[in-house]
C-alpha positions as CSV (number, residue, x, y, z in Angstrom):
1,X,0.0,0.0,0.0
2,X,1.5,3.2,-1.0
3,X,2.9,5.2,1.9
4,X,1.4,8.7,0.8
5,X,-2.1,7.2,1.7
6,X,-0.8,6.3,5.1
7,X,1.2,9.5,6.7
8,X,1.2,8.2,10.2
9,X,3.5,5.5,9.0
10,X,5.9,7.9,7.9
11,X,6.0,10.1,11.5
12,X,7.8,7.3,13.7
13,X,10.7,7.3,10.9
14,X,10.8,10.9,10.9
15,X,11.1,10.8,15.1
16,X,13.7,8.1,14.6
17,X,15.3,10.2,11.5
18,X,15.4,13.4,14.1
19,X,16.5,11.4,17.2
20,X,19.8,10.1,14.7
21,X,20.3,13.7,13.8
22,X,20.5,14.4,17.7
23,X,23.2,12.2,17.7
24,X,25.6,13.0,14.9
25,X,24.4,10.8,12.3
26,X,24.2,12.3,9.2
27,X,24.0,9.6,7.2
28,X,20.4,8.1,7.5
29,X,18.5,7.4,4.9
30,X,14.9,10.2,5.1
31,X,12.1,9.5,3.2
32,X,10.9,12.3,0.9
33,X,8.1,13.2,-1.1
34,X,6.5,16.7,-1.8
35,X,2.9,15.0,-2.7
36,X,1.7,16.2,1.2
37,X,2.3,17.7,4.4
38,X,4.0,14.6,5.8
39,X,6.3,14.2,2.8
40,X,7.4,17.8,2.7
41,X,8.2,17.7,6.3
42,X,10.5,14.8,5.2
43,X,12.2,17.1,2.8
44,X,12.8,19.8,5.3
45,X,14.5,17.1,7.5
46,X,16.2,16.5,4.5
47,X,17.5,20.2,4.4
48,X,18.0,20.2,8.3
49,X,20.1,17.1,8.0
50,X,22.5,19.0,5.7
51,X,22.3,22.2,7.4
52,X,23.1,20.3,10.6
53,X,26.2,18.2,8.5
54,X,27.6,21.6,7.3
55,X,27.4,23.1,10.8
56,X,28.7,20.3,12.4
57,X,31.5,19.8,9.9
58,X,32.4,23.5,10.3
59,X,32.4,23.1,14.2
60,X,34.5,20.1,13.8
61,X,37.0,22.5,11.2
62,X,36.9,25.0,14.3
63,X,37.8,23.0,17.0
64,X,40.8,21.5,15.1
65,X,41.9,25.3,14.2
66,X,41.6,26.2,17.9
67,X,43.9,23.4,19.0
68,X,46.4,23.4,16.4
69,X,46.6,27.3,17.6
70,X,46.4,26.6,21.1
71,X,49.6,23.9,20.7
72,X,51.9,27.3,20.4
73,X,53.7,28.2,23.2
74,X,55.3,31.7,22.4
75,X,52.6,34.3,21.2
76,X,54.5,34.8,18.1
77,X,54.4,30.9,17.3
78,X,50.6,31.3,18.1
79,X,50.1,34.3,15.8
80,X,52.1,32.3,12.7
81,X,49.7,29.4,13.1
82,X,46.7,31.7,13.2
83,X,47.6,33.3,9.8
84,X,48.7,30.0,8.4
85,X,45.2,28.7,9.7
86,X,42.6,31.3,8.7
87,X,42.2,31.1,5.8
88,X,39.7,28.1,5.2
89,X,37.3,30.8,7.2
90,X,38.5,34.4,6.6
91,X,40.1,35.9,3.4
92,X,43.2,38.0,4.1
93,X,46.2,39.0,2.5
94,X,47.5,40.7,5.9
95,X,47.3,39.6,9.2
96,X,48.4,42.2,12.2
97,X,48.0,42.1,16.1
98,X,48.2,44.8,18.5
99,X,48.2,44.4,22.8
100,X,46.6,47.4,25.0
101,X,49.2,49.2,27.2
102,X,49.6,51.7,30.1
103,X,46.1,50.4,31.5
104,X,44.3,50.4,28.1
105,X,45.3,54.0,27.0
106,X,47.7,53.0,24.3
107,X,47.5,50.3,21.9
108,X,50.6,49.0,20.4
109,X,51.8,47.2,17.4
110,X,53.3,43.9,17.9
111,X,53.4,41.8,14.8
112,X,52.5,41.7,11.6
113,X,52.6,39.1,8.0
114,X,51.4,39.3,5.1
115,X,51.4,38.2,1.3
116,X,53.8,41.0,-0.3
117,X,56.4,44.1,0.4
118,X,56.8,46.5,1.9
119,X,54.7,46.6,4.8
120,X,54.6,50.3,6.0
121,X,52.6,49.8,8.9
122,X,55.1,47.5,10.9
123,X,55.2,47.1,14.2
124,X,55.9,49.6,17.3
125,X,53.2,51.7,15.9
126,X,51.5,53.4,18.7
127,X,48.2,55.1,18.9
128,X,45.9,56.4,21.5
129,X,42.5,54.5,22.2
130,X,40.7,57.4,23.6
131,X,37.8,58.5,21.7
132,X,39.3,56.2,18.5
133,X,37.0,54.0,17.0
134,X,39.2,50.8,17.9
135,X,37.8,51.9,22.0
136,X,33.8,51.8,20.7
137,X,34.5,48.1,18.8
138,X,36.0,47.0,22.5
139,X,33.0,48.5,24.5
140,X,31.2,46.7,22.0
141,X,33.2,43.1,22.3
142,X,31.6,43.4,17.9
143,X,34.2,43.5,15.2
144,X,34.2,46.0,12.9
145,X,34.1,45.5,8.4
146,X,35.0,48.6,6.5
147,X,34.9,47.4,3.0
148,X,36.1,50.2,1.1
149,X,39.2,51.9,3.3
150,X,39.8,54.3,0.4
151,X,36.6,56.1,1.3
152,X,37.2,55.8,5.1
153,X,40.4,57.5,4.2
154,X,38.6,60.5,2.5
155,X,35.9,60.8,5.6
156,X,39.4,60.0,8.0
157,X,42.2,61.6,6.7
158,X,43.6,62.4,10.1
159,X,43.7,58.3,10.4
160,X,47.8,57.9,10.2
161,X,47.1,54.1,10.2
162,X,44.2,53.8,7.8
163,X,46.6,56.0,5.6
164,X,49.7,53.4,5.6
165,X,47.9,50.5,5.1
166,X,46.1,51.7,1.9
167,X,49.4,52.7,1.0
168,X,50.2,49.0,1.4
169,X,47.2,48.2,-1.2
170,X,45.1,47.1,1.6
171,X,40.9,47.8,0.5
172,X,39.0,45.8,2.9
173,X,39.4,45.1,6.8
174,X,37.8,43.4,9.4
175,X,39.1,43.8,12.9
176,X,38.6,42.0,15.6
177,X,38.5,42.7,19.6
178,X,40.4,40.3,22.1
179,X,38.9,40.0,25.1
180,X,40.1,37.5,27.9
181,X,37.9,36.6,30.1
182,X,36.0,39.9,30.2
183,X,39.5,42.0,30.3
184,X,39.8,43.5,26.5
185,X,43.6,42.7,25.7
186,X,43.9,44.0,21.9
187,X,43.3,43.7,18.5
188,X,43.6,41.1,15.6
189,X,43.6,43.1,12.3
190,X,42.5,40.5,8.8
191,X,43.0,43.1,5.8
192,X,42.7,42.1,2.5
193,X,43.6,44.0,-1.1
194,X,40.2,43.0,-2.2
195,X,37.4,45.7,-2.1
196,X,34.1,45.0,-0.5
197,X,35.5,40.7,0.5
198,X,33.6,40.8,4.1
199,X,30.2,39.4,5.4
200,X,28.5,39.2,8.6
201,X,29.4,35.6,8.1
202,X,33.0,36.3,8.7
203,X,32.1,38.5,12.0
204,X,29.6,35.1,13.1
205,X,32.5,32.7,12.4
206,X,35.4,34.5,14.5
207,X,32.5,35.4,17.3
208,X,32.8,31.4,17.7
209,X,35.9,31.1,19.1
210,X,36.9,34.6,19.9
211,X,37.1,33.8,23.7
212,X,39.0,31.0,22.8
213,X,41.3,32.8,20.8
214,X,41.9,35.6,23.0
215,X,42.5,33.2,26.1
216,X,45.1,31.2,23.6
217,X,46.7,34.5,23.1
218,X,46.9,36.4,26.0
219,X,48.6,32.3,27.3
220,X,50.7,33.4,24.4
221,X,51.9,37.0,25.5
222,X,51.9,36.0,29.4
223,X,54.6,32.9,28.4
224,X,56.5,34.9,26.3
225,X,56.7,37.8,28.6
226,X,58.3,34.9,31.1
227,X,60.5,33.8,28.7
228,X,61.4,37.0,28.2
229,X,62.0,37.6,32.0
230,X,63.7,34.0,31.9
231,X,66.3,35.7,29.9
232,X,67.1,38.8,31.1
233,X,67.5,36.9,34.6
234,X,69.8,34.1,32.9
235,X,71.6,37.4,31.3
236,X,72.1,39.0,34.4
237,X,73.4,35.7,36.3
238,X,75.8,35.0,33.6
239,X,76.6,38.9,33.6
240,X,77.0,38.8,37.5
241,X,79.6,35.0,37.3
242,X,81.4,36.9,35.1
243,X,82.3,39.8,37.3
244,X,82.8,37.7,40.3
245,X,85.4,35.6,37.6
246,X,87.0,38.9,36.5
247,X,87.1,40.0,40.4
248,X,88.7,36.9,40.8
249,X,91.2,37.6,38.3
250,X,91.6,40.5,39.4
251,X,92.8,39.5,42.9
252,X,95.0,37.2,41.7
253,X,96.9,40.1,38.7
254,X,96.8,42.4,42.1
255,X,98.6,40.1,44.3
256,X,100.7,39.0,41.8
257,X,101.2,42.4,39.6
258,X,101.7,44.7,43.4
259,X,103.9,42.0,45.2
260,X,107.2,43.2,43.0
261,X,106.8,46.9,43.7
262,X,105.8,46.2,47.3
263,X,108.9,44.0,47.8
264,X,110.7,47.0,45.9
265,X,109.6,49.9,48.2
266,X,110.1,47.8,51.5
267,X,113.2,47.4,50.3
268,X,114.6,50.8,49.5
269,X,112.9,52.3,52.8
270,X,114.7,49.8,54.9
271,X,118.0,50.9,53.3
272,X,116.9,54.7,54.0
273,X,116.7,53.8,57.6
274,X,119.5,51.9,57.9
275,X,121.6,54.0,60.2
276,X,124.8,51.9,59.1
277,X,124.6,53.2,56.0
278,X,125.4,56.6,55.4
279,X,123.8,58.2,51.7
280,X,124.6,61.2,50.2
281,X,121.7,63.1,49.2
282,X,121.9,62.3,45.3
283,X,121.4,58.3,46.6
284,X,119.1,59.1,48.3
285,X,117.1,61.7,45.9
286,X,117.7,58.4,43.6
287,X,115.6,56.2,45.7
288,X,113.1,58.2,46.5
289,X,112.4,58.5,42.9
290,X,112.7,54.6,42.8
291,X,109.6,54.9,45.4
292,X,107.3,57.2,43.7
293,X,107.6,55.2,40.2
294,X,106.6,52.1,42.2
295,X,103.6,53.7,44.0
296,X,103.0,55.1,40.4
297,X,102.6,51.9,39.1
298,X,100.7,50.5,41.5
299,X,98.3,53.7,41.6
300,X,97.7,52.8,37.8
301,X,97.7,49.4,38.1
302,X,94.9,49.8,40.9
303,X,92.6,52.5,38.7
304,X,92.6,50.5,35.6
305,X,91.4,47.6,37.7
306,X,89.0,49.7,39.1
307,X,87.8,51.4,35.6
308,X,87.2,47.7,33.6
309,X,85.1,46.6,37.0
310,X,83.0,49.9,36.5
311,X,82.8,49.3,32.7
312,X,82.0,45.6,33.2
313,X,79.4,46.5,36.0
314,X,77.4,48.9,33.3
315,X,78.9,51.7,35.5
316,X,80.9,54.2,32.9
317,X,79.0,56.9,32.4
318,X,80.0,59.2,29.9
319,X,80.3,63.4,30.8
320,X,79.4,64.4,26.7
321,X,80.8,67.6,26.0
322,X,81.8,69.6,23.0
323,X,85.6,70.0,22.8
324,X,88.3,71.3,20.6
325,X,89.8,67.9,19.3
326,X,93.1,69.8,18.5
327,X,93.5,70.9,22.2
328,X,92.8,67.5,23.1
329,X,95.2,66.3,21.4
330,X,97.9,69.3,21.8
331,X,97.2,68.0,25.5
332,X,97.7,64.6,25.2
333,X,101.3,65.1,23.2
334,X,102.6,67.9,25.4
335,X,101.9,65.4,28.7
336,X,103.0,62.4,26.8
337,X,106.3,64.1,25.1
338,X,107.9,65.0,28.7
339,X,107.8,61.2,29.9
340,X,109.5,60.5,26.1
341,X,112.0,62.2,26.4
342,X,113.4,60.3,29.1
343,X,113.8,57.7,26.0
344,X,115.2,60.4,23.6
345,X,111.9,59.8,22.1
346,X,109.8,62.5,20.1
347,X,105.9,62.8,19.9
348,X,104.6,64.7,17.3
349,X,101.4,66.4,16.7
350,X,101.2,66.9,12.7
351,X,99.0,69.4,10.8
352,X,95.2,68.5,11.0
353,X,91.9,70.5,10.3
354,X,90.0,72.3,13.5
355,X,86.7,71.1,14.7
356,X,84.4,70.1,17.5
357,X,83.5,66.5,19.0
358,X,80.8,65.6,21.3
359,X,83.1,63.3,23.8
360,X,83.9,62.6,27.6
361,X,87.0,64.6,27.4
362,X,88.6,62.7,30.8
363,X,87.9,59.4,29.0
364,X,89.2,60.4,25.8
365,X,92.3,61.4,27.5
366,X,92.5,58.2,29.0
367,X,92.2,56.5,25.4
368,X,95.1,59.3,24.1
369,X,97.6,58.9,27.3
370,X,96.8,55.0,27.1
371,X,97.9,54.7,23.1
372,X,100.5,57.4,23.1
373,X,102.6,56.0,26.1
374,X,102.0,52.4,24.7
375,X,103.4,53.8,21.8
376,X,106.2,55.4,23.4
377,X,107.3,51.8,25.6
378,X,107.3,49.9,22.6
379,X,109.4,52.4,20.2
380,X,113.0,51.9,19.7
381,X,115.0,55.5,21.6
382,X,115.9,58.1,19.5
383,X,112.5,57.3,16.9
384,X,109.4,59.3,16.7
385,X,105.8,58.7,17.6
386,X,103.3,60.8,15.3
387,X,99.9,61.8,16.5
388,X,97.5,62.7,14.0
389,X,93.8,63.4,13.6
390,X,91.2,63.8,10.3
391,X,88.2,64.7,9.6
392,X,85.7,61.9,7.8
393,X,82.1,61.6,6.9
394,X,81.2,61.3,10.5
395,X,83.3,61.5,12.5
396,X,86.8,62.2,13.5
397,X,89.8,58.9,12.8
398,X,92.2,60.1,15.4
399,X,96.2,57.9,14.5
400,X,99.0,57.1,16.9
401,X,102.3,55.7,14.4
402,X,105.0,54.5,16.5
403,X,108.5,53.0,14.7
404,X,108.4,49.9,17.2
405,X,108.6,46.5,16.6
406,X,105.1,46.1,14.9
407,X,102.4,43.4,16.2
408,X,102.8,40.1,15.1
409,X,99.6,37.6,13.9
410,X,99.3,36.1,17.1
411,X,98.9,38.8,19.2
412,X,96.6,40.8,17.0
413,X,93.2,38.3,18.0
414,X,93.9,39.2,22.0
415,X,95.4,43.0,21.4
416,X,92.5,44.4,23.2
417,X,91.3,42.0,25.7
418,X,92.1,42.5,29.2
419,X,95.6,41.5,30.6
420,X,96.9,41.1,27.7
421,X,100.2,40.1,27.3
422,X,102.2,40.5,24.0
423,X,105.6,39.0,22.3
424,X,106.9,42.6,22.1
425,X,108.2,43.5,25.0
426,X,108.6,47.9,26.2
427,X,111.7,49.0,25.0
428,X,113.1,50.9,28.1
429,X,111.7,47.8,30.3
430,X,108.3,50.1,31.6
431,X,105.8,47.6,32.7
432,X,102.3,47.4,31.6
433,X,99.1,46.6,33.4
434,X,97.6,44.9,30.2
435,X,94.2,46.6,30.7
436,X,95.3,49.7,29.2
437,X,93.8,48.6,25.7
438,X,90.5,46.9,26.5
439,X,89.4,50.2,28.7
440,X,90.6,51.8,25.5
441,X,88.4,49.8,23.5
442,X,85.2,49.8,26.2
443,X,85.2,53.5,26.0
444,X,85.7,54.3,22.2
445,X,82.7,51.5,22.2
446,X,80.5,53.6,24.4
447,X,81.0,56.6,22.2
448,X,80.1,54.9,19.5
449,X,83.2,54.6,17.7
450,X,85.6,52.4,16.7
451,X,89.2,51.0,17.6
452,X,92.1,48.6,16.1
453,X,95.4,48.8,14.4
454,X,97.0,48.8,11.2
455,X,100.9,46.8,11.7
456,X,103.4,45.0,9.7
457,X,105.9,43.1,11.6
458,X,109.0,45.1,11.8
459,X,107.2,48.3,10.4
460,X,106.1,49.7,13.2
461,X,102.6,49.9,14.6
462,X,99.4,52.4,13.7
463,X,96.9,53.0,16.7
464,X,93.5,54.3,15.6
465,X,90.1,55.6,16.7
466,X,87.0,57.0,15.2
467,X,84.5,59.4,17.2
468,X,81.6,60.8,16.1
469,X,81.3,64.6,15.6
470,X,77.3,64.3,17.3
471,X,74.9,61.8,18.4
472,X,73.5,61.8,15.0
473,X,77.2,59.9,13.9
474,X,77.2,57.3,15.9
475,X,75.4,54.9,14.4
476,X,76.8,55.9,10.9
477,X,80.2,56.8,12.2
478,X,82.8,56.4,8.9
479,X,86.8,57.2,9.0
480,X,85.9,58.5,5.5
């Protein structure tokens, strides 16, 4: 008997049709026909069942995209997977994030991707979310479509952001709020180059798992802000071993380095007070001298100890002024040339150009005395030591040329660490801390300049250092 002319035996398959649709069964077979009532209720089961499969299947789709995103760790590896996910649900060619700061009043640029070059609204950017449209689309918790951001622009133009991205190519953008667990926490931006590419579809699909997403993210931010932290404390442990190893070191080049000159002083002041032994006063003006250049050297030996542990501790703090860099230099030759003569040694100051540098003139002079004297212990008596100083794109290249014995291959890798020790050995047998360079180096470093040496073997040694003329040099600071 056909089963139009008996409905009711059609309504217990519908129930059990309905009851397997309850449970995720999509694939039971409905009976359809669209001769009566009963049968078309069979077809709109029909369309239920697929609406229901489509749903369901998108659900499924949603919850995979959620945990793939949720198995990043770092916010940034979070933020990769969510452009490299998104697209199955949202169109983009541009994907950017922002985080609120200073209590909501600022909203910052963190990251961005997209599909092509250059992107001119990068990161950093900064804005203020009071009275901005971004603050009424978080009061709202709705995100926002503007389909046509060329004509935003025109009703907008004060909108420094809107500007850049259309300047990217970007037409259409839909941006969406993060809020975590109540507490709004920024922005995801999906922009496209399309014109007029969003639908309320789009807005329904992220409002899914937008309080997923922002709890994923805001894991994100808060694990990489301890890694972060993780670092910086790892940095300042390994910063903090390596002073107490360089104190270390320091004790032991102390005890070792003051021990002679010690030994040496005790010495000649127990011959001065030996009553036995009767000095004229030439002797005795002799040993006295004998006693200040010991306590000399240990003074030095004692403040360039002191300086690297300041430098190493973050401590040097430069006093920038503008100086002369001619009287500097005049400066550093006329105190320099006195101690060379002793050696029958000349230093020269030859011709240069006059000019200003912004510079810590006591640490410059520091840099000067250390090169010049060095230059001065290693040359040969009777030889000269030119000073000289040019002028470049940036910045000043400031030379010391001595006629020593040159620095050999092996030495040139540890020339400016501390305590060095070289092959070459001071001419007149002065002795030498070995930290003399590497505070050299430490403070041309903090000026933003740089340090090194030209040398042959045999052909004599050049010393040289740049210094910028401003701040505006010294990241661009050329010997020209």
């Amino acid at each position: 008997m056909n089963s139009e002319n008996h409905p009711d035996e059609r309504i217990p398959r519908y129930i059990q049709v309905a009851e397997e649709l309850s449970k995720g069964n999509f694939e039971i077979v409905i009976p359809t026909s669209s001769a009566d009532v009963v049968g078309r209720l069979g077809l709109a089961l029909q369309d239920l069942a697929r609406a229901l499969e489509a749903r369901y299947q998108e659900l499924q789709k949603l919850n995979r995209l959620t945990n793939h995103i949720n198995s990043g760790l770092l916010l940034e590896e979070i933020l990769e997977q969510v452009y490299n996910d998104f697209r199955d649900f949202i169109p983009y060619d541009r994907v950017g994030f922002a985080l609120l700061e200073d209590d909501g009043r600022v909203l910052k640029a963190h990251w961005a991707k997209t599909e092509y070059q250059p992107v001119l609204l990068g990161i950093h950017y900064m804005g203020n979310m009071s009275g901005s449209s971004l603050e009424k689309i978080l009061v709202s918790g709705q995100p926002r479509i503007i389909n046509d951001l060329e004509s935003y622009l025109e009703k907008k133009p004060e909108s420094a952001s809107t500007r850049l991205i259309v300047e990217e190519g970007i037409r259409s953008s839909l941006t969406c709020p993060l809020i975590a667990n109540g507490v709004p926490v920024g922005f995801i931006f999906f922009s496209s180059r399309v014109k007029d590419i969003y639908r309320s579809q789009h807005i329904e699909l992220y409002l899914q798992i937008a309080g997923q997403l922002s709890v994923i993210v805001e894991k994100g931010r808060l694990v990489s802000e301890l890694a972060e932290q993780k670092e910086k404390i790892e940095q300042q442990y390994q910063q903090v071993r390596h002073l107490m190893d360089i104190q270390n070191i320091f004790m032991g080049i102390a005890a070792h380095d003051l021990r002679s000159p010690i030994a040496s002083i005790q010495s000649v002041t127990d011959l001065l007070l030996t009553k036995e032994i009767d000095l004229q006063p030439e002797e005795q003006i002799e040993f006295l001298g004998d006693i200040r250049d010991q306590t000399q050297h240990m003074l030095g030996l004692l403040n360039d100890l002191l300086d690297v542990t300041r430098i190493e501790a973050g401590k040097l703090e430069l006093e920038l002024k503008f100086k002369e860099m001619r009287e500097m230099l005049e400066d550093a030759v006329r105190r320099n040339g006195r101690l060379a003569e002793k050696k029958s040694t000349k230093v020269l100051l030859e011709t240069m150009d006059s000019g200003n540098v912004l510079a810590d003139p006591v640490r410059v002079r520091q840099v000067l005395d250390n090169l010049i004297s060095n230059a001065v212990k290693y040359s040969p008596p009777g030889t000269l030591v030119r000073v000289r100083a040019k002028k470049g794109t940036n910045c000043w290249r400031v030379e010391v040329q001595d006629e020593g014995p040159g620095i050999k291959p092996q030495d040139r890798d540890r020339l400016f660490q501390d305590f060095a020790r070289l092959s070459a050995r001071p001419t007149g047998g002065e002795k030498s801390t070995g930290l003399g360079l590497s505070i050299s180096r430490r403070v041309i470093d903090a000026h933003g300049g740089e340090i090194g040496v030209d040398s042959e073997p045999g052909k004599g040694a050049t010393f040289w250092f740049t210094l910028p003329y401003d701040r505006e040099g010294q990241e661009h600071c050329a010997d020209g």
